[in-house]
C-alpha positions as a printed NumPy array, in Angstrom:
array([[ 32.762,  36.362,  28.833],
       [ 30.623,  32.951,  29.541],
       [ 29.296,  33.218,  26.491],
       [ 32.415,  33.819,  24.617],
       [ 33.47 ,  30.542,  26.477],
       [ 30.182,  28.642,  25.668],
       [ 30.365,  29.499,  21.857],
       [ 33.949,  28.959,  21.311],
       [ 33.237,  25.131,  23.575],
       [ 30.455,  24.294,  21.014],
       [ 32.75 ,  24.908,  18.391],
       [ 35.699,  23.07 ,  19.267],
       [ 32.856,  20.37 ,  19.922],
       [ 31.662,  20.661,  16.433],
       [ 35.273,  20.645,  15.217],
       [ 36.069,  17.363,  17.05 ],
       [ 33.07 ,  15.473,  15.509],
       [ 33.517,  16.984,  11.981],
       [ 37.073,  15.289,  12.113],
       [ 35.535,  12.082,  13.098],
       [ 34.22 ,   9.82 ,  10.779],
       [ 30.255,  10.626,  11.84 ],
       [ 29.827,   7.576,  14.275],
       [ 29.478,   7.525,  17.714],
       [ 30.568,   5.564,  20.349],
       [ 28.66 ,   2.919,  22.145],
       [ 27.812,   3.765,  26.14 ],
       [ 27.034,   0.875,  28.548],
       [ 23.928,   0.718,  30.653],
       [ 23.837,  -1.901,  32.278],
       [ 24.163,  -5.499,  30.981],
       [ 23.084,  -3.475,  27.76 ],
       [ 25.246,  -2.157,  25.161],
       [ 23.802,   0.572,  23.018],
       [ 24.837,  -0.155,  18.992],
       [ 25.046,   2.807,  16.975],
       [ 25.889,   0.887,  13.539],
       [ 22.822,   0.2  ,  11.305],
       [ 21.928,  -2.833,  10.217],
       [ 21.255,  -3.423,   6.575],
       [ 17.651,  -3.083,   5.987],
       [ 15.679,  -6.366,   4.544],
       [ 14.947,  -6.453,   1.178],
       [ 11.819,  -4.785,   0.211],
       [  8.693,  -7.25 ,  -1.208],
       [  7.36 ,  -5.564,  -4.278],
       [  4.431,  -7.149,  -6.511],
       [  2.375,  -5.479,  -9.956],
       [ -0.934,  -5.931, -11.423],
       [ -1.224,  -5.27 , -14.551],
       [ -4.907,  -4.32 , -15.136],
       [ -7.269,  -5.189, -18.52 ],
       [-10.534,  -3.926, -19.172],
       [-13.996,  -5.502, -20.174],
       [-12.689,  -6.411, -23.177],
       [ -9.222,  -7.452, -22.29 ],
       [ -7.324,  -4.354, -23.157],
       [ -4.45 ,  -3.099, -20.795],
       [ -5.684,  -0.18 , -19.196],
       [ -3.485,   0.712, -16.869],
       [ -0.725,  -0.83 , -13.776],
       [ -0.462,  -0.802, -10.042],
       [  2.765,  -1.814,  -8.039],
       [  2.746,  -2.578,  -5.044],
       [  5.903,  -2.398,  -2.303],
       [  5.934,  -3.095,   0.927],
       [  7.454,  -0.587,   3.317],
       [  7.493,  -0.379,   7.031],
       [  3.818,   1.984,   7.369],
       [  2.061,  -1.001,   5.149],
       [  1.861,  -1.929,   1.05 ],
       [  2.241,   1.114,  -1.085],
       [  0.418,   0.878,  -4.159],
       [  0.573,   3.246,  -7.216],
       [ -2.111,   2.937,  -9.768],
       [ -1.755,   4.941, -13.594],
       [ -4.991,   3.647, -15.439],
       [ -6.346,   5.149, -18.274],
       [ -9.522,   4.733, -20.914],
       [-11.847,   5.101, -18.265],
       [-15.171,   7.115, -17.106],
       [-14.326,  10.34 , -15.475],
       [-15.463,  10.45 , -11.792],
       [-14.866,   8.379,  -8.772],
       [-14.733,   4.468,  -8.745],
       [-14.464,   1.76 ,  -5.953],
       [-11.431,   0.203,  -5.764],
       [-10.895,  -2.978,  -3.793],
       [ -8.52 ,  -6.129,  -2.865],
       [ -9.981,  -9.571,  -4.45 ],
       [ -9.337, -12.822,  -2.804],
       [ -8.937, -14.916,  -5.973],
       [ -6.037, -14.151,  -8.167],
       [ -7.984, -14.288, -11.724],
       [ -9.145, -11.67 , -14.015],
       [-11.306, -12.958, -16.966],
       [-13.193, -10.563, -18.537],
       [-16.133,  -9.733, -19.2  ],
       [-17.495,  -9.341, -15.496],
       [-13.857, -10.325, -13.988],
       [-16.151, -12.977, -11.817],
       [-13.261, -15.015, -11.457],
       [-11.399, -12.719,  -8.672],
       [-13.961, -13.964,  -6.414],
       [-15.226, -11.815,  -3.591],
       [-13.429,  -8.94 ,  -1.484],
       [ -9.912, -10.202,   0.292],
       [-11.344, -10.444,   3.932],
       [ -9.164, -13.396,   5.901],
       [-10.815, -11.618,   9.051],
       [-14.324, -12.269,   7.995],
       [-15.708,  -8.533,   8.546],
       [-18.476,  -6.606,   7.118],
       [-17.661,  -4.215,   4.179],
       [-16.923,   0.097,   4.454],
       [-14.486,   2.389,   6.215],
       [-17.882,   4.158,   7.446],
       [-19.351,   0.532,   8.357],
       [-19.993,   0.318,  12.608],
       [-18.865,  -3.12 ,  12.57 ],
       [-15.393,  -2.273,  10.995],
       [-13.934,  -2.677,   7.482],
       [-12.007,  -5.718,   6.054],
       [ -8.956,  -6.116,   4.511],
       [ -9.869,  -5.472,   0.969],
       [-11.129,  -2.066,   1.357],
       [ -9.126,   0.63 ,  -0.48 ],
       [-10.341,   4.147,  -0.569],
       [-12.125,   5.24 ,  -4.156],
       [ -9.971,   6.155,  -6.726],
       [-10.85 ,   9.461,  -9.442],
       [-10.21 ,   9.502, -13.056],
       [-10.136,  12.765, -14.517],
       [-11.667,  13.944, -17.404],
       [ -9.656,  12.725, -19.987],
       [-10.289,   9.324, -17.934],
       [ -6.716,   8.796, -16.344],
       [ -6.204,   7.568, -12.892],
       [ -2.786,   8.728, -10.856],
       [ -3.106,   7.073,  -7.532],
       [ -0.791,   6.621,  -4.358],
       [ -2.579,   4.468,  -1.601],
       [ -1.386,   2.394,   1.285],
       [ -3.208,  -0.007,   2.985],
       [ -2.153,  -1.008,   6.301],
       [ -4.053,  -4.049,   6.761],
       [ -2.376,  -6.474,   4.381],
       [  1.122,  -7.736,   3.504],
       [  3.19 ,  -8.804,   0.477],
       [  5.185, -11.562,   2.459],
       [  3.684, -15.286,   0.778],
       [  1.336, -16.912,   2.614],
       [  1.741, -14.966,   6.216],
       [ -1.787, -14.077,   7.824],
       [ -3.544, -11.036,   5.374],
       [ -0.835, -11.679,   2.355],
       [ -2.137, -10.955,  -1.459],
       [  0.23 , -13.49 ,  -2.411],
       [ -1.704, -16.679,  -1.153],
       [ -1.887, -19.793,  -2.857],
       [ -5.15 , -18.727,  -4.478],
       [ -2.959, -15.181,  -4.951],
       [ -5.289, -12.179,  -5.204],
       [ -6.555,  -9.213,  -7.435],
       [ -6.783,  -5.656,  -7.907],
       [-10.549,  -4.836,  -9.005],
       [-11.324,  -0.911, -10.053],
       [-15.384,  -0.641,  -9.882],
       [-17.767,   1.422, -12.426],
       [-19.045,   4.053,  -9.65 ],
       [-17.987,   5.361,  -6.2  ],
       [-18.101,   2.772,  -3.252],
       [-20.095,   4.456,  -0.766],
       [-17.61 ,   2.927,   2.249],
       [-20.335,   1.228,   4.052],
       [-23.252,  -1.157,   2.026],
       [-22.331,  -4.584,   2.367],
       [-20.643,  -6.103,   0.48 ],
       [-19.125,  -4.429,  -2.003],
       [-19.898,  -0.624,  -1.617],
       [-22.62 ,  -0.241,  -3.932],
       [-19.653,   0.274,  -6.466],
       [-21.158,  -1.592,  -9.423],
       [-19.9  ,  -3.586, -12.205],
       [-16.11 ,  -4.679, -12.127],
       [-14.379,  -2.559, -15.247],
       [-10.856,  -3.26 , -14.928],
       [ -9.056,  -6.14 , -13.266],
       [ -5.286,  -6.83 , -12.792],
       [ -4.003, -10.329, -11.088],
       [ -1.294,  -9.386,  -8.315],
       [  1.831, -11.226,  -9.191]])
């Protein structure tokens, strides 16, 4: 008989809140009031590279949005060598080809050593290697945690000087200083 009772309380439970409009109501504890109501959220910060090659042919794009776990980025290259390749944040928000010089070194406000594997820590421009297939084409989701889309706050790509997205000729071995032991820069996009 109890649990007739129980199951036929949890229904008429169920009932009541199916006939409510779905919110509940504040309690008070304390000089607190819970709020139940949501907020809208703020408006999402979003950015794109678009990336050239050696010879200043698009090869590919990578946008970039903000969410609240850090800066997604999703990059579809293509025309490129099968196989892994460094990819990295630049602090200088250029990309002339041939050697794509002009993007400066690796974004590092924080001034550390280069490599996810590196005892001394990584910096801010690290991004894990990236892997074209065999036909060349690169179909990437990364986020990095460490930097920000909001202009000019402390680790954002949108500086003054802006900043770059650099894809690397070979696999960045995540801990020689500075730059991985990734090689030549192949393809370059400006972070706007």
């Amino acid at each position: 008989m109890f649990k007739k009772q129980t199951a036929f309380g949890l229904l008429a439970l169920l009932a009541a809140y199916a006939c409510t409009d779905g919110t509940a109501a504040a309690s008070s504890y304390g000089p607190h009031d819970a709020h139940f109501a949501h907020s809208p959220s703020p408006a999402i910060a979003e950015a794109k590279a678009d990336l050239i090659d050696s010879n200043g042919k698009a090869v590919g794009t990578a946008t970039l949005k903000e969410q609240s776990d850090g800066v997604h980025i999703v990059l579809k290259a293509s025309g490129l060598t099968p196989g892994s390749h460094g990819f990295h944040f630049h602090a200088v928000g250029k990309c002339e080809p041939p050697g794509f010089e002009s993007a400066g070194a690796h974004f590092n406000p924080s001034g550390k050593e280069h490599g996810f594997e590196n005892p001394k820590g990584f910096h801010f421009g690290d991004l894990p290697n990236v892997i074209a297939d065999a036909s060349g084409n690169i179909d990437a989701k990364i986020i990095s945690k460490n930097v920000t889309l909001v202009k000019n706050a402390p680790g954002s790509l949108l500086s003054s000087e802006g900043s770059a997205l650099i894809i690397h000729e070979k696999t960045d071995d995540y801990k020689t200083d500075p730059s991985g032991n990734s090689g030549n820069r192949i393809a370059c996009g400006v972070i706007k």
